[in-house]
C-alpha positions as CSV (number, residue, x, y, z in Angstrom):
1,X,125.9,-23.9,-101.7
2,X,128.8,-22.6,-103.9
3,X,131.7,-24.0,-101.1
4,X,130.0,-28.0,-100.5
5,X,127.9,-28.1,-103.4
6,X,124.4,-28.1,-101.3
7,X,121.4,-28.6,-103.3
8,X,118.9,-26.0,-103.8
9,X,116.5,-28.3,-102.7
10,X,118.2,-29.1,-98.9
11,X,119.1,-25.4,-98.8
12,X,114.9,-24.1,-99.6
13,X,113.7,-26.7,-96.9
14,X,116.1,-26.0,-93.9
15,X,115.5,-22.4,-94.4
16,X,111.8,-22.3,-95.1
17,X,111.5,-20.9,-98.3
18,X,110.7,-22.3,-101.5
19,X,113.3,-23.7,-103.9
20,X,112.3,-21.5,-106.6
21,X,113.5,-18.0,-104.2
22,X,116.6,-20.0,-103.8
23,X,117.4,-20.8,-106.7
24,X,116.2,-16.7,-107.7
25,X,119.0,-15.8,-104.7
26,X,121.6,-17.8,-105.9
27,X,121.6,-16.2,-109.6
28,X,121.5,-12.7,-108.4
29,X,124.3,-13.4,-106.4
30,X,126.4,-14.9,-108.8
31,X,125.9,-12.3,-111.5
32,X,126.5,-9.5,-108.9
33,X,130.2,-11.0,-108.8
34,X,130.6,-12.3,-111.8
35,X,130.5,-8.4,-113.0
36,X,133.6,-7.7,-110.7
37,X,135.7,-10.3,-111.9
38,X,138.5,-8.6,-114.2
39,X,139.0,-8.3,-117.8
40,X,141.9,-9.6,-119.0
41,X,143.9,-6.2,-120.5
42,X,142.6,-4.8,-117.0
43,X,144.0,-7.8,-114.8
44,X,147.6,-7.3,-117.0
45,X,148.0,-3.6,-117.0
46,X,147.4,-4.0,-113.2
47,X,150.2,-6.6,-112.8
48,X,152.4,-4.8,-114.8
49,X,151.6,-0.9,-113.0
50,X,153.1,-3.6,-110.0
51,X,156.0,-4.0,-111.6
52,X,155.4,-7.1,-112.2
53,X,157.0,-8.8,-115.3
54,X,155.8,-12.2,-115.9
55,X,152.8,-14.1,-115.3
56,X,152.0,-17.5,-116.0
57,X,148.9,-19.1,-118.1
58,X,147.6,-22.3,-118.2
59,X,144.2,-24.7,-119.1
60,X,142.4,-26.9,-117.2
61,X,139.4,-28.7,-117.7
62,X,136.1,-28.5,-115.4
63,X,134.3,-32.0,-115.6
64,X,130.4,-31.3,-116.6
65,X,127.7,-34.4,-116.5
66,X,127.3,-36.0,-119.6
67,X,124.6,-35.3,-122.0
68,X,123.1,-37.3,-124.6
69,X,122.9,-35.9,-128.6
70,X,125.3,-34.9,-130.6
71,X,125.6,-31.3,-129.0
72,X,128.0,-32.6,-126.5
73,X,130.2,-34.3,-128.3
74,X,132.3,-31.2,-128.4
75,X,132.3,-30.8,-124.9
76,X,134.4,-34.5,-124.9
77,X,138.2,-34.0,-124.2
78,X,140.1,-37.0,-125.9
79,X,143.2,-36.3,-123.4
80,X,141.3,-36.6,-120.0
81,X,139.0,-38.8,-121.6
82,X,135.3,-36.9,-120.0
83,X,133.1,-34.5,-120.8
84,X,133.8,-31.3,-119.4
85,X,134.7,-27.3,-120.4
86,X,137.8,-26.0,-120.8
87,X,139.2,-23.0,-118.9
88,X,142.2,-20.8,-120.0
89,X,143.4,-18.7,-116.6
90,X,146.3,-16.7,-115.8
91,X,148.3,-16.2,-112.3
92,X,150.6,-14.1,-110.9
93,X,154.2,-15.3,-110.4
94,X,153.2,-16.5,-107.0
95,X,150.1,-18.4,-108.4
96,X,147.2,-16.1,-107.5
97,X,144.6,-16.1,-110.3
98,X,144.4,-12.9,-112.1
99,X,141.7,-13.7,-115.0
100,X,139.9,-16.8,-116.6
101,X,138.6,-17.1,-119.7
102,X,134.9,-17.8,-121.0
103,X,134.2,-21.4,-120.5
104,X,134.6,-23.6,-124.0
105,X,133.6,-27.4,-125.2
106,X,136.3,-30.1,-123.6
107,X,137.9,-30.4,-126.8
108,X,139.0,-26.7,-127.1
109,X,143.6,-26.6,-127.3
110,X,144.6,-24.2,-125.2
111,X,146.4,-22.5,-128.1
112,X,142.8,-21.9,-130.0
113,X,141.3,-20.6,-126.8
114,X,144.3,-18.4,-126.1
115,X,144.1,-16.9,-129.7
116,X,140.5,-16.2,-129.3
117,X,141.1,-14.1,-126.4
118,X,143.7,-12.2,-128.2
119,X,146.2,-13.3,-125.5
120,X,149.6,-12.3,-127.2
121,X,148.5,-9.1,-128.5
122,X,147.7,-8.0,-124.7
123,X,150.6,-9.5,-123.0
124,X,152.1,-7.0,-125.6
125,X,150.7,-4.0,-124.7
126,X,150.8,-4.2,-121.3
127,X,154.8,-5.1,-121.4
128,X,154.4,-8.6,-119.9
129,X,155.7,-12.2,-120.6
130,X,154.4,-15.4,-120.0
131,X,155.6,-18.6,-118.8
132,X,153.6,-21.7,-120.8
133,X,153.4,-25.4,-121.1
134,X,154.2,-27.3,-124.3
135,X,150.7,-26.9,-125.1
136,X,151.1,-23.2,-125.8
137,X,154.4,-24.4,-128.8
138,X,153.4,-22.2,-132.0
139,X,151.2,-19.3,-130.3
140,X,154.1,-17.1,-130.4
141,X,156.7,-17.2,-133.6
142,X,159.0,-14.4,-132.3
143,X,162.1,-16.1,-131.6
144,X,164.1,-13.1,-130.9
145,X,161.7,-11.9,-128.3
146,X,159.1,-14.1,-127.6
147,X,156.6,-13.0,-125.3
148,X,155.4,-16.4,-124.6
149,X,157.7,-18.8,-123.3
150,X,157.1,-22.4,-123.8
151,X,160.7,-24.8,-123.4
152,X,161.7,-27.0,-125.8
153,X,160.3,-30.3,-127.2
154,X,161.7,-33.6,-128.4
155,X,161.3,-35.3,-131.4
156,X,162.5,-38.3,-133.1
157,X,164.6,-36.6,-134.9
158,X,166.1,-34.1,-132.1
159,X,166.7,-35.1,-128.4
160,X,167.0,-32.2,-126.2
161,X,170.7,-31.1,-124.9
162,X,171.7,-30.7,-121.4
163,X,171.0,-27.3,-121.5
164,X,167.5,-27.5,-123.5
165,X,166.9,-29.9,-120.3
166,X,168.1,-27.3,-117.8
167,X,165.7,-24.6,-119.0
168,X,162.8,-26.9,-119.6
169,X,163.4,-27.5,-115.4
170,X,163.6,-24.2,-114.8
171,X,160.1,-23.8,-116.7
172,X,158.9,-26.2,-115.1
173,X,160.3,-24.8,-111.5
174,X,158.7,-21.4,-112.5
175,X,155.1,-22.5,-113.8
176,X,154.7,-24.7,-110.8
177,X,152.7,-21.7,-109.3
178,X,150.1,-21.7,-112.0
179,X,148.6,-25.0,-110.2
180,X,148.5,-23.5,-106.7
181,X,145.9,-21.0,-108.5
182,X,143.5,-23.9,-110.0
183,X,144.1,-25.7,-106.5
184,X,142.6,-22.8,-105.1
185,X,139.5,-22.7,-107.3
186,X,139.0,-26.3,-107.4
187,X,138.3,-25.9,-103.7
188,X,134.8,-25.2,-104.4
189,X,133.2,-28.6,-104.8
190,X,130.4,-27.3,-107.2
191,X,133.3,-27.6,-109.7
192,X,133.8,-31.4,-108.8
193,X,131.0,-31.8,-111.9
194,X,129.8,-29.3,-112.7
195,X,125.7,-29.6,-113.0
196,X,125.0,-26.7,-114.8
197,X,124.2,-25.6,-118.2
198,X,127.4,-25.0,-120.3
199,X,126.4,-21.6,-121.2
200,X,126.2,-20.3,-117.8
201,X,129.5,-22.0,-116.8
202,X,131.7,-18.7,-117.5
203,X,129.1,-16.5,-115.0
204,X,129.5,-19.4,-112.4
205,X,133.2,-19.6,-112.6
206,X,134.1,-15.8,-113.1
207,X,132.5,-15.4,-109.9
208,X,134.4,-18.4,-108.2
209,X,137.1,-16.6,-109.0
210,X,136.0,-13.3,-107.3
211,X,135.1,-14.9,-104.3
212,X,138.1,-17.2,-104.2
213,X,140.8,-14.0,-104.5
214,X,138.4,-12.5,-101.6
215,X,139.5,-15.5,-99.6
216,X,143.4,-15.6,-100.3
217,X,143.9,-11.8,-99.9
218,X,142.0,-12.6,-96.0
């Protein structure tokens, strides 16, 4: 159901049962590994007894069906133009998904969402850094040791350097990763829109994640 977004439905009559003890399967199931997906000063203390000393973070957004009244007008993101939740997540260096956040409305920035989580303050303690898109500028102020490292931005009245250019590709080169990680979760075509209700998204997709590290680590 989870893998080709089979309805409850086709699923009840090919097997004989009713779609209510279906449906009753499918949210045991997902709650059962949603509990085992990581928390996030867990998943970074773990990379970091490793001896791992980066990881990389990123947001995405998860298209949901649009609903009518003025509820869901948060759930509208004005840069990919649909509704949908947004999802903060965090990889390994090689891309492997170590953590996602709760799910929040479309519109959320990644830097409000990364803030709520307390992101910085944990990257601290366990000793890590992270490699971030523009979209992260501002999260972290320490210049002298950021932990958080986003590249540099133009303006109108500053145009990058060769070498602001050179380490913004070399960001770039390093992040690429972080993509290989939502690739892997996108795989699961309930996520293509996703049907249910907002507030059970983050149960949904924590487990996703579960089962998705079950299948890379195969």
């Amino acid at each position: 159901m989870l893998r080709h977004d089979q309805r409850l439905a086709d699923m009840a009559g090919g097997n004989g049962v009713s779609e209510s003890t279906v449906r009753r399967w499918r949210d045991e199931l997902i709650g059962l590994l949603a509990a085992q997906a990581p928390r996030l000063d867990r998943a970074l203390m773990k990379i970091a007894r490793q001896g791992g000393e980066a990881i990389l973070i990123d947001g995405t957004l998860i298209r949901t069906r649009r609903r009518t009244g003025k509820a869901d007008r948060r759930n509208y993101s004005g840069k990919h133009r649909t509704h949908g939740l947004h999802l903060l997540a965090l990889t390994d260096e090689n891309g492997r998904l170590i953590w996602i956040s709760a799910a929040r409305p479309g519109r959320t920035h990644d830097n409000t969402a990364a803030r709520h989580d307390h992101s910085l303050a944990r990257l601290r303690a366990a000793g890590l850094g992270a490699l971030a898109d523009l979209g992260f500028r501002g999260l972290d102020n320490d210049i002298l040791d950021p932990a958080i490292v986003t590249g540099y931005a133009a303006s109108r009245t500053h145009k990058l350097t060769t070498g602001e250019k050179e380490a913004n590709r070399v960001l770039a080169v390093g992040r690429a990763p972080v993509e290989h990680g939502f690739a892997h979760l996108k795989n699961w075509r309930i996520l293509t829109k996703l049907r249910t209700e907002p507030d059970r998204a983050t149960q949904l997709l924590r487990a996703l994640l579960v089962l998705t590290n079950l299948e890379v680590n195969r």
